[in-house]
ZAMIRO-787488 format. One record per residue (C-alpha): chain; residue number from 0; x, y, z. Coordinates in steps of 0.02 Angstrom, whole numbers, plus 50000, padded with zeros to 5 digits. Last residue first. Layout:
// residues N
<node ch="A" i="NUM" X="X" Y="Y" Z="Z"/>
...
END
This chain:
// residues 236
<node ch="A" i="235" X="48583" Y="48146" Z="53780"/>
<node ch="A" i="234" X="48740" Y="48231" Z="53679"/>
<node ch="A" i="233" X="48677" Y="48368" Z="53552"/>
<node ch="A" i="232" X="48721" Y="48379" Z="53370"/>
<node ch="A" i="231" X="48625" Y="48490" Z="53263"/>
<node ch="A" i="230" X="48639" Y="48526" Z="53097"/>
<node ch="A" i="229" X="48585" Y="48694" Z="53025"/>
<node ch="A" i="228" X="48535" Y="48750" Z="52856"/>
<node ch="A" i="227" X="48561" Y="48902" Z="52725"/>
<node ch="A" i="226" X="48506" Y="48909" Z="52555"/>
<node ch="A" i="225" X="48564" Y="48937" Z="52386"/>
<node ch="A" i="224" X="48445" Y="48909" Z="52253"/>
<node ch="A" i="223" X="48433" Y="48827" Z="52091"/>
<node ch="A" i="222" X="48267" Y="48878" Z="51967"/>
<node ch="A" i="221" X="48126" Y="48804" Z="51922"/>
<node ch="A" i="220" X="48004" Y="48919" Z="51799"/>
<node ch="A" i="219" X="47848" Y="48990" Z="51868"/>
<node ch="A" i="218" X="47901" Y="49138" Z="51873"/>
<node ch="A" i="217" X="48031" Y="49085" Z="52000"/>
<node ch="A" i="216" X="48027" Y="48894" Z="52076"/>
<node ch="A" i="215" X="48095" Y="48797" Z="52189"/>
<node ch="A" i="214" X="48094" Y="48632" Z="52186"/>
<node ch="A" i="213" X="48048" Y="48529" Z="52323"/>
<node ch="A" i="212" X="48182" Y="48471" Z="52429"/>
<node ch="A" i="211" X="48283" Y="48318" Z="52447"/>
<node ch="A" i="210" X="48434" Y="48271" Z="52587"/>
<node ch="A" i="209" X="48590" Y="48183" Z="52544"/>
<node ch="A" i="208" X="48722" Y="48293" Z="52548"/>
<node ch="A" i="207" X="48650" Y="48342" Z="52731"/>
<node ch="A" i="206" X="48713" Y="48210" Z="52787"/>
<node ch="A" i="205" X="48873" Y="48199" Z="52738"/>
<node ch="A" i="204" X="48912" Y="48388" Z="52774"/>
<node ch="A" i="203" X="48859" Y="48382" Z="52948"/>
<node ch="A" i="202" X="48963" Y="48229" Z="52966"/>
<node ch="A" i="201" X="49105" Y="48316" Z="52898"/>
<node ch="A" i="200" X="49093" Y="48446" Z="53014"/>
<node ch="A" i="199" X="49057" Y="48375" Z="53186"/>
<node ch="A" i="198" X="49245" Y="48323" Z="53230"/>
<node ch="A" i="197" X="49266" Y="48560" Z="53259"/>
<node ch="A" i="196" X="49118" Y="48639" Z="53253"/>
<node ch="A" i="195" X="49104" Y="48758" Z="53083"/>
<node ch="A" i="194" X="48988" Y="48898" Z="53061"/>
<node ch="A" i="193" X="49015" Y="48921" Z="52842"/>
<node ch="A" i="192" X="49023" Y="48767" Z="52807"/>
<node ch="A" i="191" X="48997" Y="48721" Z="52608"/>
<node ch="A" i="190" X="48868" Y="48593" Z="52519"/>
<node ch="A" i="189" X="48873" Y="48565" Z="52351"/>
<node ch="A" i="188" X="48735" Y="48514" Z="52229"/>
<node ch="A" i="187" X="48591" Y="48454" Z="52329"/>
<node ch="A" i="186" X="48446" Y="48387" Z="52269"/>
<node ch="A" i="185" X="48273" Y="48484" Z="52225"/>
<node ch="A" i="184" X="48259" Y="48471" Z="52022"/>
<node ch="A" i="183" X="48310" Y="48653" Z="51996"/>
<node ch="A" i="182" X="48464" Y="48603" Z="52090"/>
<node ch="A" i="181" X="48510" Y="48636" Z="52294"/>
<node ch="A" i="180" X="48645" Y="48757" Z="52331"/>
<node ch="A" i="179" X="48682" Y="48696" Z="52538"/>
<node ch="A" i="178" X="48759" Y="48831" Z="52626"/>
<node ch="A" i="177" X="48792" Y="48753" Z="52807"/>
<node ch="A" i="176" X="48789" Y="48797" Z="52966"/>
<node ch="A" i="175" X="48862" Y="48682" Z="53113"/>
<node ch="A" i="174" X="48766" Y="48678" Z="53284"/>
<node ch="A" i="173" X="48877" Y="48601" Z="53454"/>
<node ch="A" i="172" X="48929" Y="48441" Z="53528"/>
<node ch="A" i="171" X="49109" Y="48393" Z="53582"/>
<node ch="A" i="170" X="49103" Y="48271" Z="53720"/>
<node ch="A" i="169" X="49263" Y="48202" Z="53688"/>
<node ch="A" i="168" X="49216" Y="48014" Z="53661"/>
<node ch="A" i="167" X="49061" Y="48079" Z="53566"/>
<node ch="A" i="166" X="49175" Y="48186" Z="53459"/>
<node ch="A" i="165" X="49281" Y="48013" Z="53426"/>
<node ch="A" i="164" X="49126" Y="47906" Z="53379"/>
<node ch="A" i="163" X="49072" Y="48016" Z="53270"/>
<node ch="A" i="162" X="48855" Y="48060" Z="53286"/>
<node ch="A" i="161" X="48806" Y="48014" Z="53128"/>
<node ch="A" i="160" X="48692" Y="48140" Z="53046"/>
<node ch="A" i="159" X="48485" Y="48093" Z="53018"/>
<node ch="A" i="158" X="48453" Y="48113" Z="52830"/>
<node ch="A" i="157" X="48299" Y="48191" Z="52788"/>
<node ch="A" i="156" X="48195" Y="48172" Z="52605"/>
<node ch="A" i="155" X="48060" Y="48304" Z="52557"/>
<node ch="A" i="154" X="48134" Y="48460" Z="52628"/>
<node ch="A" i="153" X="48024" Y="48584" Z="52575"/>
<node ch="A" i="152" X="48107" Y="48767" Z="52455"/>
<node ch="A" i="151" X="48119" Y="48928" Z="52539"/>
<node ch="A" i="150" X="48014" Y="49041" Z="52440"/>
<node ch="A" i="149" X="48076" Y="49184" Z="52340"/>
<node ch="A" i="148" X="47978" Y="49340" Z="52387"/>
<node ch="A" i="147" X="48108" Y="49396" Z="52517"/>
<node ch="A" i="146" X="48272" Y="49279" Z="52514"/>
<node ch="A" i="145" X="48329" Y="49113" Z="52458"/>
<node ch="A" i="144" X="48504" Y="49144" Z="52386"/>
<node ch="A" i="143" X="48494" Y="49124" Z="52186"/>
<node ch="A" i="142" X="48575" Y="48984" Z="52083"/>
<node ch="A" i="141" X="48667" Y="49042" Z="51911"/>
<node ch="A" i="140" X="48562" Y="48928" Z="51778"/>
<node ch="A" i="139" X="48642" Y="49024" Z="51625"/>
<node ch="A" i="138" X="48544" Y="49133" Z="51564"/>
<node ch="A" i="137" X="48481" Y="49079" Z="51364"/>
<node ch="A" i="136" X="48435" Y="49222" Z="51270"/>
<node ch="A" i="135" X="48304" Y="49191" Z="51147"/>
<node ch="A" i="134" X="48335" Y="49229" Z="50958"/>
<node ch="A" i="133" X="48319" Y="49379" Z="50912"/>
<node ch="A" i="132" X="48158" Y="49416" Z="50794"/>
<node ch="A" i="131" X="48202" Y="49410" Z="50604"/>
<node ch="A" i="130" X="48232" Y="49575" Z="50514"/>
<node ch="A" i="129" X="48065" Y="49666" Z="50441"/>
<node ch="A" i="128" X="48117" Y="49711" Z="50272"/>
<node ch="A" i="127" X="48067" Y="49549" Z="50197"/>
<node ch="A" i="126" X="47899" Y="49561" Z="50294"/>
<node ch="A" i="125" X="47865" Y="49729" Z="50234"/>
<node ch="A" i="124" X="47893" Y="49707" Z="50062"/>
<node ch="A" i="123" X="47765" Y="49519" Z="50070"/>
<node ch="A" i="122" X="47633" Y="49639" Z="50130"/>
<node ch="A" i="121" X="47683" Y="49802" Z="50004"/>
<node ch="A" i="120" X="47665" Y="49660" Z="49862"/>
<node ch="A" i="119" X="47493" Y="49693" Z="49792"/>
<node ch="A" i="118" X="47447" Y="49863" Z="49901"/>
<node ch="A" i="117" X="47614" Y="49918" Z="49827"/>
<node ch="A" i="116" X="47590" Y="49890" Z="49668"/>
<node ch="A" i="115" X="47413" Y="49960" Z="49655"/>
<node ch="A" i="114" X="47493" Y="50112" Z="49733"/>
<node ch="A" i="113" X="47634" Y="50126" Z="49622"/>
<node ch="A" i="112" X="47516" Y="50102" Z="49464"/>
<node ch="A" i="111" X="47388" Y="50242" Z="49559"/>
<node ch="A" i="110" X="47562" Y="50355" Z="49556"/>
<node ch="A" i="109" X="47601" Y="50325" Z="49362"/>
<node ch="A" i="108" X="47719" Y="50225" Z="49322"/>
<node ch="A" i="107" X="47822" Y="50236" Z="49170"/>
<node ch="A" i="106" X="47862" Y="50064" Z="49042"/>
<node ch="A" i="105" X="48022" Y="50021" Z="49037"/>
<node ch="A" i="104" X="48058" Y="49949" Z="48868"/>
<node ch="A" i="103" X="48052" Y="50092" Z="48781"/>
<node ch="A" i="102" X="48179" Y="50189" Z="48863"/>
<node ch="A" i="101" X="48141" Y="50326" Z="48986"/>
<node ch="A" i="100" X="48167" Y="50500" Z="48950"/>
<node ch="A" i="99" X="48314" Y="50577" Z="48991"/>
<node ch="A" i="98" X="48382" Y="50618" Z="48809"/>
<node ch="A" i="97" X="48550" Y="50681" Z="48823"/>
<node ch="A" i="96" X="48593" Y="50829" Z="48722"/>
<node ch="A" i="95" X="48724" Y="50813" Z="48576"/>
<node ch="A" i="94" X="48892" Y="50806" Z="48592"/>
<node ch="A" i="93" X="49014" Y="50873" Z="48452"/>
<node ch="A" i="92" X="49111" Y="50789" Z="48283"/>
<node ch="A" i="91" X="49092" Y="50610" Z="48353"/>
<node ch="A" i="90" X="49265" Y="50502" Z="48310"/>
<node ch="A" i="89" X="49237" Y="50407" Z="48164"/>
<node ch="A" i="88" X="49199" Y="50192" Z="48212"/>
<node ch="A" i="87" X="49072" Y="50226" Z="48331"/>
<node ch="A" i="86" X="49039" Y="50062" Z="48452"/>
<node ch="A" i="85" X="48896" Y="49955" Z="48400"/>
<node ch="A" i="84" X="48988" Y="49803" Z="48411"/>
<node ch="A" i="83" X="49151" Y="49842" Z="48511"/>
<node ch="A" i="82" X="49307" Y="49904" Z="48429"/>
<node ch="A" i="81" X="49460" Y="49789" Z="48456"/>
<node ch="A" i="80" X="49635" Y="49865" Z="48347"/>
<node ch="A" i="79" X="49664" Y="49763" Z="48212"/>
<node ch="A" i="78" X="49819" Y="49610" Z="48239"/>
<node ch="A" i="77" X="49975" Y="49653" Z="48089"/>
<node ch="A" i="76" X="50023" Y="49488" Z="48018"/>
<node ch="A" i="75" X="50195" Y="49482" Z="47951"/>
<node ch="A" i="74" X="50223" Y="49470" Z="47762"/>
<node ch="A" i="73" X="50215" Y="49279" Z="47730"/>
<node ch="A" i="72" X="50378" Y="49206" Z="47637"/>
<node ch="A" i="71" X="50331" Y="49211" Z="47446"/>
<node ch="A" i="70" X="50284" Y="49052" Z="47378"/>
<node ch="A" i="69" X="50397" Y="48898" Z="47298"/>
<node ch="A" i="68" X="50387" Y="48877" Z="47098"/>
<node ch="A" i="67" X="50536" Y="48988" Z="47090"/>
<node ch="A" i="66" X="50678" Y="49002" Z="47232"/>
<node ch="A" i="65" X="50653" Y="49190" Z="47306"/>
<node ch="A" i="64" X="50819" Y="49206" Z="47403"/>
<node ch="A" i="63" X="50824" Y="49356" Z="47560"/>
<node ch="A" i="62" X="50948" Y="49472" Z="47538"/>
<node ch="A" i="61" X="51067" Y="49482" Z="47662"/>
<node ch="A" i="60" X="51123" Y="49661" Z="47728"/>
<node ch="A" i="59" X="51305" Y="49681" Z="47770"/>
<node ch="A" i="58" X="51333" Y="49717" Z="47929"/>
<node ch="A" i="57" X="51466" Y="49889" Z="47944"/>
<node ch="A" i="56" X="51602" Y="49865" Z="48050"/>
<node ch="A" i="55" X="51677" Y="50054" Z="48067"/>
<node ch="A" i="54" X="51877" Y="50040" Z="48074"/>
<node ch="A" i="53" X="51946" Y="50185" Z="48171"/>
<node ch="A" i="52" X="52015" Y="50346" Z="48097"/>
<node ch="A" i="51" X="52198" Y="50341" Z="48036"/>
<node ch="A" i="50" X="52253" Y="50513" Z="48083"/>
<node ch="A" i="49" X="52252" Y="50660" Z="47970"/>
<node ch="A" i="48" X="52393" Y="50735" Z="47913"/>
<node ch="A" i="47" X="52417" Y="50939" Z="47961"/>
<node ch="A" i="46" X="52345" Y="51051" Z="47837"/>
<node ch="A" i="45" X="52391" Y="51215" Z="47755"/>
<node ch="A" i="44" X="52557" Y="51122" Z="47669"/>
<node ch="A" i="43" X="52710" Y="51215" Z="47658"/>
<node ch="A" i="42" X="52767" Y="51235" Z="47829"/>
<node ch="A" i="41" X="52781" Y="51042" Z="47826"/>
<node ch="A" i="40" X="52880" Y="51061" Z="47688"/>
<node ch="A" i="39" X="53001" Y="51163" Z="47747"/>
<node ch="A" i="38" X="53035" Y="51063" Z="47896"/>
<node ch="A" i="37" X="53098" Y="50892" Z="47830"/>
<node ch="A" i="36" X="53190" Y="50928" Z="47683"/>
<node ch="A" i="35" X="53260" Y="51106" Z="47678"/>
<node ch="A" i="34" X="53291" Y="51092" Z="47861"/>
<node ch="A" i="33" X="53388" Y="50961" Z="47870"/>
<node ch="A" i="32" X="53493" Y="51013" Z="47721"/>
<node ch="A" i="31" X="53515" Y="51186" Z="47821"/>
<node ch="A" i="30" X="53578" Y="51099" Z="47963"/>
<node ch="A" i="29" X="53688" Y="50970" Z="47882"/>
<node ch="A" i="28" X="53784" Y="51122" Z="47800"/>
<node ch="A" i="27" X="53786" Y="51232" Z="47975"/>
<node ch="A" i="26" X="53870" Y="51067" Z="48044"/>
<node ch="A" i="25" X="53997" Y="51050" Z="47910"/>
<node ch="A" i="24" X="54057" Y="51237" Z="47926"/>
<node ch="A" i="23" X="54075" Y="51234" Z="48073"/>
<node ch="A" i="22" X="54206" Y="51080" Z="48078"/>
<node ch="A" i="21" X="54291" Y="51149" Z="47923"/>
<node ch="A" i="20" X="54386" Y="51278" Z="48058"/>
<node ch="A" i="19" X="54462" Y="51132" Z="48154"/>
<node ch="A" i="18" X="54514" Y="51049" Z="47964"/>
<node ch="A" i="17" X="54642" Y="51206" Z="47931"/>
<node ch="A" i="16" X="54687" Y="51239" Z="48079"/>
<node ch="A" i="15" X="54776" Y="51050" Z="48083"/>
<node ch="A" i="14" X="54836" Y="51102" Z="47913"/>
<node ch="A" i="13" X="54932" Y="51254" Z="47944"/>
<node ch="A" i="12" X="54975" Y="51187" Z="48134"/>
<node ch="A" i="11" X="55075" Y="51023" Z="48023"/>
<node ch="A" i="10" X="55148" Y="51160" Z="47903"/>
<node ch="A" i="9" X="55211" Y="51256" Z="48028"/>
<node ch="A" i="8" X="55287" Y="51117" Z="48117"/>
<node ch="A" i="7" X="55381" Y="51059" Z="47958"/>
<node ch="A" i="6" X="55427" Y="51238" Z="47899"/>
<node ch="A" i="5" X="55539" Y="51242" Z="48074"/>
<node ch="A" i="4" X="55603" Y="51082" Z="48056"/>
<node ch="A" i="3" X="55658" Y="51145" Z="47889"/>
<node ch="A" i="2" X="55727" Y="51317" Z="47929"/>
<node ch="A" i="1" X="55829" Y="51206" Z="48079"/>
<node ch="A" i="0" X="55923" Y="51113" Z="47950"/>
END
């Protein structure tokens, strides 16, 4: 009985060694199919595959329909160059000298042609080059002071001042100066004070707005002036 158990358990670790050592074996099979399949042929051709190149559209070319009885479609018009009348159509093959003579239809002139020419037209050559005179400056009518050769202008017209009532009260009297600019005509303009006394000016300046001269004149030509004149008032 024990002799059997015994052959039992060998036989079981007989077998069971058995199939661990086909393990190996299978692999290195599988391996070498593998490589028999897929590698060795890719060893065996010079060339690897070629990728799918990409897809090229190409237009396809339409050809145009000639229907009969109808005409051809018109070729397109092509527009000649310009070339000016009497312009060289072939390019010149070298340059030639230049005549300087004159053409003939200008006639030459000789130097008693020139003269006669200009003793024709020399008058009415000089006049057109001869610019226009200036015209005449106009001065403005500034009025001058009445002084050395200019002559002081006559009074014509006088104009006795008012005495005011209220510088007669206070006993004011006294001379007032006054710059009178009189016009090319002989009135008066303006009037300023230049000595003033005081309640007498604006009397002295009334009055004497209203006096007349002569005109005055320079050259021969009237002219404004500026001249200086006294008023006067004195109690009795």
């Amino acid at each position: 009985m024990p002799d059997e158990l015994f052959r039992t358990v060998a036989a079981r670790r007989s077998s069971a060694g058995h199939r661990l050592g086909a393990v190996p074996l299978s692999v290195a099979v599988h391996a070498a199919l593998l490589v028999v399949l897929i590698v060795i042929p890719l060893f065996g051709n010079d060339v690897l595959p070629v990728p799918h190149l990409a897809v090229v559209w190409n237009s396809p070319v339409v050809p145009v329909a000639v229907v009969p009885g109808l005409p051809a479609p018109p070729s397109p018009r092509v527009t000649p160059a310009f070339v000016p009348p009497g312009a060289p159509v072939d390019a010149p093959r070298g340059i030639g000298q230049e005549n300087l003579a004159l053409p003939p239809s200008v006639p030459e002139l000789r130097g008693e042609d020139l003269g006669a020419v200009a003793g024709e037209g020399g008058g009415a050559i000089r006049e057109m080059e001869q610019p226009p005179p200036p015209p005449p400056v106009v001065k403005p009518a500034v009025p001058v002071r009445v002084s050395g050769p200019i002559e002081p202008p006559r009074k014509i017209h006088y104009q006795a001042p008012v005495y005011p009532a209220l510088a007669m009260a206070a006993h004011v009297q006294g001379t007032v100066v006054i710059d009178a600019v009189i016009s090319a005509t002989g009135t008066v303009q303006d009037a300023r004070v230049i000595t003033s006394v005081p309640l007498l000016d604006e009397a002295a300046l009334a009055a004497v707005r209203q006096w007349v001269f002569t005109p005055t004149r320079l050259g021969g030509v009237p002219v404004p002036v500026i001249l200086t004149v006294k008023v006067e008032f004195k109690l009795q």
